[in-house]
C-alpha positions in Angstrom: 0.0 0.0 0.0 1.6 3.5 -1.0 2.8 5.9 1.7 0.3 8.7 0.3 -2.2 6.3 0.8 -1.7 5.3 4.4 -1.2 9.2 5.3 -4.9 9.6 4.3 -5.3 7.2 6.8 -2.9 8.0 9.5 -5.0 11.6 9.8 -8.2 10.1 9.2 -10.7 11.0 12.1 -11.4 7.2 12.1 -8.1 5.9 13.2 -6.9 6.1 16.7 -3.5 7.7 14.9 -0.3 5.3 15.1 3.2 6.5 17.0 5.6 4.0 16.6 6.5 2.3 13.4 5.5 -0.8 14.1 2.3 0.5 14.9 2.0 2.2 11.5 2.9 -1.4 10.2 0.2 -2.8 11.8 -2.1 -0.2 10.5 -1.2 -1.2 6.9 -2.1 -4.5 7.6 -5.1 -3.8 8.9 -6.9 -1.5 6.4 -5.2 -4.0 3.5 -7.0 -7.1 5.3 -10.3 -4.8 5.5 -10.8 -3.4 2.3 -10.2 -6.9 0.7 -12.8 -8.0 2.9 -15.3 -5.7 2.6 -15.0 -5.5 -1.2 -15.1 -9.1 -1.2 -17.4 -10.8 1.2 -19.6 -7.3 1.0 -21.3 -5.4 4.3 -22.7 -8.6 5.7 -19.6 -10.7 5.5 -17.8 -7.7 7.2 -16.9 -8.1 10.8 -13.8 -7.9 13.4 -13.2 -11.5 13.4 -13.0 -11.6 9.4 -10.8 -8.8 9.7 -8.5 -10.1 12.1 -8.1 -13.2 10.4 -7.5 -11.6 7.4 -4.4 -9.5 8.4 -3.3 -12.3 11.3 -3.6 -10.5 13.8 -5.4 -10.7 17.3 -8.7 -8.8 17.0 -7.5 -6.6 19.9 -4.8 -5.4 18.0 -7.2 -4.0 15.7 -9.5 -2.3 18.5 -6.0 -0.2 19.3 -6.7 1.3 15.6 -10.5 1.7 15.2 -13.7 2.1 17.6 -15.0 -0.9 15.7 -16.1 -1.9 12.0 -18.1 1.3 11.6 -15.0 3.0 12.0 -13.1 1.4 9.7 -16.3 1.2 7.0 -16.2 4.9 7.2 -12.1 5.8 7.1 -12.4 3.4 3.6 -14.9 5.4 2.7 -13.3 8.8 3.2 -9.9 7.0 1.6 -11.8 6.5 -1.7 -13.0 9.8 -1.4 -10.0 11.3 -0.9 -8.0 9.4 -3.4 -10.5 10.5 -5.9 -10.5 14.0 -5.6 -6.4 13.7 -5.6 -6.8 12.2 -9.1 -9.3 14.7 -10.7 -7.7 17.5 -8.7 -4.4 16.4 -11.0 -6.4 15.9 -13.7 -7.9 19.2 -13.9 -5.0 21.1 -13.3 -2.5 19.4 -15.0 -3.9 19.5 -18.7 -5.0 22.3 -20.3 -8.3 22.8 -21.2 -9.8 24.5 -24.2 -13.2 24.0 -23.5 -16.2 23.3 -21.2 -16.7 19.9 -22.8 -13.1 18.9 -22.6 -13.4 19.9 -18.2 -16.3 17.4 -18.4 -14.5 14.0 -20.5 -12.1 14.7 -18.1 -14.3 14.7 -15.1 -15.8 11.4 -16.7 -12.6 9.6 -18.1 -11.2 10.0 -14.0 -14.2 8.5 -12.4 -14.6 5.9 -14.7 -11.2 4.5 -14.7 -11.1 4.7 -11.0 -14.3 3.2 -10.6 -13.2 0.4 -12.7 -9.8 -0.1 -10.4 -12.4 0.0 -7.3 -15.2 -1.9 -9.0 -15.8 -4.5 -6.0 -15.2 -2.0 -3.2 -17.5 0.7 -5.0 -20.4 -1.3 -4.8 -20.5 -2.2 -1.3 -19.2 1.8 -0.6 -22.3 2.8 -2.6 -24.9 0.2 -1.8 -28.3 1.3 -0.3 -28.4 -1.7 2.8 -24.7 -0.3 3.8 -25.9 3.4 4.1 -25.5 5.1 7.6 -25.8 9.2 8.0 -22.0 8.9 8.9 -21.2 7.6 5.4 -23.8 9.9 3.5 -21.8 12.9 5.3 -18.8 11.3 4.2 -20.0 10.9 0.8 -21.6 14.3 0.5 -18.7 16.0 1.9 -16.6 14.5 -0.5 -18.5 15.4 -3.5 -18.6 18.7 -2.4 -14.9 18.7 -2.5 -14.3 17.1 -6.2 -17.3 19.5 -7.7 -14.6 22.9 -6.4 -12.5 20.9 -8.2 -14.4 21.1 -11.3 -16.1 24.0 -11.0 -13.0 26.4 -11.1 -12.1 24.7 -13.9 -15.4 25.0 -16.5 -16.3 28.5 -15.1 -13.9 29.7 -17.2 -15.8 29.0 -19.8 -18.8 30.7 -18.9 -18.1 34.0 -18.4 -20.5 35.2 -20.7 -23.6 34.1 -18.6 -24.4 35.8 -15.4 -22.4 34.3 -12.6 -25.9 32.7 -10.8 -26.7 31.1 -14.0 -22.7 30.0 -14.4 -23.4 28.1 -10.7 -26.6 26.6 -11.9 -25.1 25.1 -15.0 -21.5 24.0 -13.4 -23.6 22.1 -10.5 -26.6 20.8 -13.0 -23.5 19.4 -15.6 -21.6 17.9 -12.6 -24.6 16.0 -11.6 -25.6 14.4 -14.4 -22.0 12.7 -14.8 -21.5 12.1 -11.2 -25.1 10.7 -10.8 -24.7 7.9 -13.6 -21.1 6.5 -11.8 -22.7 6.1 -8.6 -25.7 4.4 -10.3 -23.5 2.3 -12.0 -20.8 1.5 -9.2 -24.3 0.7 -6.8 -24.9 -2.6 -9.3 -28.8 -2.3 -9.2 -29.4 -0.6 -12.9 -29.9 -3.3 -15.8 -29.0 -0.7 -18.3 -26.0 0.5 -16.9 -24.8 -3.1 -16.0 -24.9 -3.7 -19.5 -22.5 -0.9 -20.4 -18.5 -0.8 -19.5 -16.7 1.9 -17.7 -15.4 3.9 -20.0 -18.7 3.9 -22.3 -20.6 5.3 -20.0 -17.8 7.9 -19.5 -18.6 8.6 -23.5 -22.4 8.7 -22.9 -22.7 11.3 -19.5 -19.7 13.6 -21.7 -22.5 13.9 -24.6 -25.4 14.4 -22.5 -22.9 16.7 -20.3 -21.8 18.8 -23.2 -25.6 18.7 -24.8 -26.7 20.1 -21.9 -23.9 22.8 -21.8 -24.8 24.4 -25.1 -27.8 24.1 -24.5 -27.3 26.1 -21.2 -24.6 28.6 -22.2 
């Protein structure tokens, strides 16, 4: 697991933070053994003792670490949160962008292909039966952050409209990608099963950039 990863969790509000190294170790094995069960075995398969025997170690240890599997259901979540608005954050900023429709591919192409790495762990993250007010603050939070992300980069191409209408249409485009992923990485739409990754990425640019002449 990659150092910038484990920082995410180190100053997670979730983990009782580490001090020594060894402790840090144990960390790693810890949220290792319990994302690979939880995108695995799924919400109901998810529990200490599957944990524990997953990273070999006592279940105590991992009471040291986290309050208990809420804790550690919701420090995954913000993880994937955080490691996703890292990637469109670089994404954004580190190409440049000649148009409103070009901000929004590159919203799409970054989701998809991280929702494609995270398939397995996405739909449990997502899944109605797994959803608590914690995680929907979590979640909510976090797409707050990612839409900043891609706001200051397609308002640039607005400045014609009045800056209300410019908020309207850089929210109303932002949902209607964001909304199809999370249908999709949920499992429960036939049409969007049907569909891979990165054609969906294709289908919610169009209606995107439709929508964004339309708009503007």
């Amino acid at each position: 697991m990659r150092k910038g990863r484990m920082d995410s969790f180190e100053a997670s509000p979730f983990v009782r933070r580490p001090v020594q190294e060894r402790s840090r170790a144990a960390l790693v094995r810890i949220v290792s053994a319990a994302t690979e069960v939880l995108a695995r075995k799924g919400n109901d398969g998810f529990s200490m003792a599957e944990i524990a025997d997953a990273a070999g170690m006592p279940i105590g240890n991992i009471y040291r670490r986290f309050s208990g599997k809420d804790s550690i259901v919701e420090a995954i979540k913000l993880d994937a949160i955080v490691r996703l608005e890292e990637i469109v954050r670089e994404r954004l900023n580190g190409h440049t962008l000649t148009s409103a429709e070009q901000v929004v591919a590159e919203l799409a192409e970054t989701i998809a292909t991280v929702s494609e790495q995270n398939e397995a762990l996405h739909k449990v993250l997502y899944s109605y039966p797994i959803s608590t007010p914690a995680l929907r603050a979590i979640g909510l939070a976090g797409k707050g952050r990612v839409f900043d992300h891609y706001r200051r980069a397609i308002l640039g191409f607005m400045d014609h409209l009045p800056e209300q209408r410019r908020e309207i249409v850089a929210g109303i485009s932002y949902q209607v990608v964001t909304s199809a992923f999370v249908a999709k990485s949920r499992g429960d739409d036939p049409i969007l099963l049907e569909i891979s990754w990165s054609a969906l990425a294709q289908e919610v640019t169009k209606a995107a950039a439709g929508y964004l002449r339309e708009a503007t």
